[in-house]
C-alpha positions in Angstrom: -26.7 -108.6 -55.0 -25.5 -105.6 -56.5 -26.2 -105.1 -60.6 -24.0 -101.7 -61.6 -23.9 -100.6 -65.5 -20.1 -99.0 -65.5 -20.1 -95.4 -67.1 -18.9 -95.5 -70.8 -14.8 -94.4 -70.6 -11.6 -94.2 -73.1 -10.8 -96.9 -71.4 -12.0 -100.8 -70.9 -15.2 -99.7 -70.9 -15.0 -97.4 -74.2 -18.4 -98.1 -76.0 -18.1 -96.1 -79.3 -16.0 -98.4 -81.2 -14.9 -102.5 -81.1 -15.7 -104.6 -77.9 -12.4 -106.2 -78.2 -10.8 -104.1 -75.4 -13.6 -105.4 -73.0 -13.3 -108.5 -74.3 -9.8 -108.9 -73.7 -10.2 -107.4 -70.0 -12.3 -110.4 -69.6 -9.9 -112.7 -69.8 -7.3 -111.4 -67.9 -7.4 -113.6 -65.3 -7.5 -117.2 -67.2 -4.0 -116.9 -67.6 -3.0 -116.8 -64.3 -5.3 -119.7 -63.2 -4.3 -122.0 -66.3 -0.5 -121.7 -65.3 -2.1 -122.5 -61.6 -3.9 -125.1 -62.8 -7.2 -124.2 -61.8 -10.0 -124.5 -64.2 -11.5 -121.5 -66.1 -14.9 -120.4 -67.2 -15.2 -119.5 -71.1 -17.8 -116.9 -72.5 -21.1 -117.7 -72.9 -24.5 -116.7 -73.7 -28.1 -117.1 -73.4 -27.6 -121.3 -74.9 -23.8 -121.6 -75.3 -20.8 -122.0 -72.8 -17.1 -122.2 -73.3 -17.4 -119.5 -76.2 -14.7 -118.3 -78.1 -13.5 -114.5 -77.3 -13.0 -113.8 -81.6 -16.3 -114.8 -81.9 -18.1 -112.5 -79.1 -16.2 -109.5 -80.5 -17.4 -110.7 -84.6 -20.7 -110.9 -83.0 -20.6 -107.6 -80.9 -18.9 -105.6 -83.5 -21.3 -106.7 -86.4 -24.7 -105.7 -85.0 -24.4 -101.8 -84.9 -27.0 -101.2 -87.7 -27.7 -97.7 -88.9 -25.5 -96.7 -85.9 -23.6 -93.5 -85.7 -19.7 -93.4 -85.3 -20.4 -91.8 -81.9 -22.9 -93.8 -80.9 -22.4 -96.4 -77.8 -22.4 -100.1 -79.7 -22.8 -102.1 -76.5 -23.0 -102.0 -72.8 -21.2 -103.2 -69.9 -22.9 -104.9 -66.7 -21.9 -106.4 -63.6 -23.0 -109.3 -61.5 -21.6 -109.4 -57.7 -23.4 -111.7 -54.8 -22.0 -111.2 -51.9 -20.4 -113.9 -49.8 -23.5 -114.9 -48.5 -25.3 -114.9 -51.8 -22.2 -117.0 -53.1 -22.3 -119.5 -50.3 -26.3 -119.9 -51.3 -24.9 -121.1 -55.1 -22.8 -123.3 -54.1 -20.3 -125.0 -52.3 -17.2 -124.7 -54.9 -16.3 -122.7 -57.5 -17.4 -124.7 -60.4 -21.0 -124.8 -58.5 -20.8 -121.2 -57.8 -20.3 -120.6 -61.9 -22.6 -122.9 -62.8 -25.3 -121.1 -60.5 -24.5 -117.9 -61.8 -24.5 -118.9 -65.4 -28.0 -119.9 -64.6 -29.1 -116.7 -62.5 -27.9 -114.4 -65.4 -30.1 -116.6 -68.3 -33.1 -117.1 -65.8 -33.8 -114.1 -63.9 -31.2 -111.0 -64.9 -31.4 -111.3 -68.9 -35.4 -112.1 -68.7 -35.7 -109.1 -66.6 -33.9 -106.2 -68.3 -35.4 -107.8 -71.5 -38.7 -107.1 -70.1 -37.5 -103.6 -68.0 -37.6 -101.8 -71.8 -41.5 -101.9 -72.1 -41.0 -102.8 -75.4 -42.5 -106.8 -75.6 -38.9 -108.2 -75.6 -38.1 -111.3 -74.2 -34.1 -113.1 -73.4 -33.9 -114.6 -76.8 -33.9 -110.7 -78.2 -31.0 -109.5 -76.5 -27.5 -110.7 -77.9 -25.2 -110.6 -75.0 -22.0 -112.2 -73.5 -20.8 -113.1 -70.0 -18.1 -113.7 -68.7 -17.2 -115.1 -65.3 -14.1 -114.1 -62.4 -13.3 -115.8 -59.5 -11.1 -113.2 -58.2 -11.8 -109.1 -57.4 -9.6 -106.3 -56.8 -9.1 -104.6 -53.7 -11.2 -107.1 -51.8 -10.7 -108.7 -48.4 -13.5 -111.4 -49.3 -12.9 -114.9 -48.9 -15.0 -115.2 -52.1 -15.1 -113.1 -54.6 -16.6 -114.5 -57.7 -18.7 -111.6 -60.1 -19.5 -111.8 -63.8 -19.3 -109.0 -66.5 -21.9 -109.0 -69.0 -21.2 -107.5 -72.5 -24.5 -106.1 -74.0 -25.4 -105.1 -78.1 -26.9 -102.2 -77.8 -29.1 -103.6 -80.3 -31.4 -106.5 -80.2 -31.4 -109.7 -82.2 -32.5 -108.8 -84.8 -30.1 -105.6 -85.2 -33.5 -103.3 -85.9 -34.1 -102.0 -82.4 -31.6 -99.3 -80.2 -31.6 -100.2 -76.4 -30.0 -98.3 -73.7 -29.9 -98.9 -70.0 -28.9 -95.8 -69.2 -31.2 -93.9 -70.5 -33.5 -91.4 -68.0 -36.4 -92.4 -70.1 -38.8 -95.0 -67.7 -42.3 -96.3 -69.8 -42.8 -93.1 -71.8 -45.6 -93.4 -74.0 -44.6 -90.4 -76.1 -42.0 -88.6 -78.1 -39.3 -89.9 -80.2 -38.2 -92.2 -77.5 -41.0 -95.0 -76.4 -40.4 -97.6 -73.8 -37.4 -96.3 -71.8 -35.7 -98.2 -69.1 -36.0 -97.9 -65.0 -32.5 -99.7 -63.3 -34.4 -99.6 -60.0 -36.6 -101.9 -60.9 -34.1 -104.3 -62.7 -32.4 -104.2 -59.2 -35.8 -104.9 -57.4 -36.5 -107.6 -59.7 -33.0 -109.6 -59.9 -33.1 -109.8 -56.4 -36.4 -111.4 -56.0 -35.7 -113.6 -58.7 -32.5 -114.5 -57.0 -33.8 -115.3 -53.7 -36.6 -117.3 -55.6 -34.2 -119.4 -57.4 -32.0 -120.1 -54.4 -34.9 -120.1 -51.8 -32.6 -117.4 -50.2 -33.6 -115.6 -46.6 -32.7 -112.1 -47.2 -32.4 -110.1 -44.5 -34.1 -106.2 -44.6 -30.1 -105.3 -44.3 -29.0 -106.7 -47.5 -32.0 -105.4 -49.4 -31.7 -103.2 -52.4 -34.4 -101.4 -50.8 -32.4 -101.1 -47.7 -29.4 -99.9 -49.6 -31.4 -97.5 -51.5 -33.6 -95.7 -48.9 -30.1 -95.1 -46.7 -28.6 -93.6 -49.5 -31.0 -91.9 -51.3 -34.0 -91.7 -48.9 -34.8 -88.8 -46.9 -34.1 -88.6 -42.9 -38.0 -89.7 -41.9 -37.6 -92.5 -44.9 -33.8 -93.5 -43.3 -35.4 -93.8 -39.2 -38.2 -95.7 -40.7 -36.2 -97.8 -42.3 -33.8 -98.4 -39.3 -36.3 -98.8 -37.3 -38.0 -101.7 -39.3 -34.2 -103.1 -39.1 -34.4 -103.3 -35.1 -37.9 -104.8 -34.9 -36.7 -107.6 -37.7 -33.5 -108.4 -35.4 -35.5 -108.4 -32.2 -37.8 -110.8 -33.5 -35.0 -113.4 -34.8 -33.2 -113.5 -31.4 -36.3 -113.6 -29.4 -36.6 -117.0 -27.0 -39.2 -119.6 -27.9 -42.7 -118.5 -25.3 -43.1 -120.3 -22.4 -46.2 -121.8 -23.7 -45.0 -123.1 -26.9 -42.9 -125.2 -25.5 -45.4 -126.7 -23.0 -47.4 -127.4 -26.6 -44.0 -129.2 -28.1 -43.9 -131.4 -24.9 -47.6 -132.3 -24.9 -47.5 -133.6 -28.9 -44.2 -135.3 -27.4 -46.3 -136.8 -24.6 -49.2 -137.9 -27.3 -46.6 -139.2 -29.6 -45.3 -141.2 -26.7 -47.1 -142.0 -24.1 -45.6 -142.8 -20.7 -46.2 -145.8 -19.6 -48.3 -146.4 -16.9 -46.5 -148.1 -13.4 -48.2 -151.5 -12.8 -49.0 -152.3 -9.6 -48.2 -155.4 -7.5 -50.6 -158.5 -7.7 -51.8 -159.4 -4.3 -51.8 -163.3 -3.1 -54.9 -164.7 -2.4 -55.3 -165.5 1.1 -56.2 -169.3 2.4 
């Protein structure tokens, strides 16, 4: 599963001012599958589905109290299983958005509530998603991702939070609570495989991912090393004596039958 928060641009992903941009990037695909015929996902939130886009950037644009000009209003995220994750969610591609829909109000939105050490739960963060069946520059057979509009403030339009702050649990200064991605990425992934009951191999781990990029050379061995043992272990035969045990519970199960023998005559 990979969770990436897309760097604030003057672009799609300009923060500073109206959502509508993003919101309109959002979209650009329904078009295309309307004309095709193929059914489309609408916005939706935490309770709602099939949203209207005028009313996500009314509700975006409007909760930016005591704000500065400058100041990022709300945040972009995206969602991306891979094609393995995908096939776990779902044979088709309504089951697929359904499954996601549910991932992202379940286990992503719970957990970055809670990543900000501030007592928040879902219901305090106003946020928007929006699913795409299709990707860019991809050779996958399925490609379906969501994008996640975030307020930078809560609910209640009283408190400022920002996932990309350096700030992790700090218990003093003028910023409290803080916010550590490392952990969201941890924690949506355990929720995900929880939620699916998906086998997730040390390969498609975030830790995986993050030790051979970010780890040291000893961390990086270790790491490859656990990979081997994990592979060796899935491909190894069946002993010899477990399957002497499956073939005696087969032969207490059923019983072979026992050869009767021949009565003799009696003799005169």
């Amino acid at each position: 599963m990979n969770i990436d928060f897309p760097p604030p641009s003057k672009g799609t992903y300009n923060n500073a001012g109206s959502s509508r941009r993003l919101a309109d990037y959002c979209e650009h695909e329904d078009m295309e599958r309307m004309e095709q015929g193929i059914y489309t996902e609408g916005f939706f939130n935490l309770t709602d589905d099939n949203i209207y886009k005028s009313q996500v950037i009314k509700d975006i644009d409007s909760n930016i109290g005591q704000l500065l000009k400058t100041d990022a209003k709300f945040y972009a995220i995206h969602v991306s299983p891979s094609e393995k994750e995908l096939r776990a969610m779902g044979n088709t591609e309504q089951e697929q958005a359904e499954a996601m829909k549910q991932y992202i109000r379940e286990v992503v939105i719970p957990e970055y509530a809670k990543n900000f050490n501030k007592g928040l739960l879902a219901e305090d963060i106003k946020f928007y998603g929006k699913i795409h069946f299709s990707r860019d520059r991809s050779n996958n057979e399925l490609n379906m991702h969501c994008h996640l509009i975030v307020s930078r403030k809560d609910q209640s339009n009283k408190k400022k939070l920002s996932p990309l702050t350096n700030h992790k649990n700090t218990k003093k200064g003028t910023v409290k609570g803080g916010f550590d991605r490392k952990s969201l990425f941890q924690q949506a992934e355990q929720g995900f495989d929880k939620l699916f009951g998906y086998k997730r191999e040390l390969s498609e781990s975030f830790e995986y991912y993050n030790t051979m990029k970010n780890g040291s050379i000893s961390e990086q061995l270790e790491m490859q090393e656990c990979e081997i043992k994990q592979e060796a272990a899935r491909i190894q035969p069946a002993p010899q004596n477990t399957l002497l045990d499956e073939r005696k519970k087969e032969q207490a199960v059923n019983p072979p039958k026992k050869e009767q023998k021949p009565k003799r005559g009696i003799r005169r």
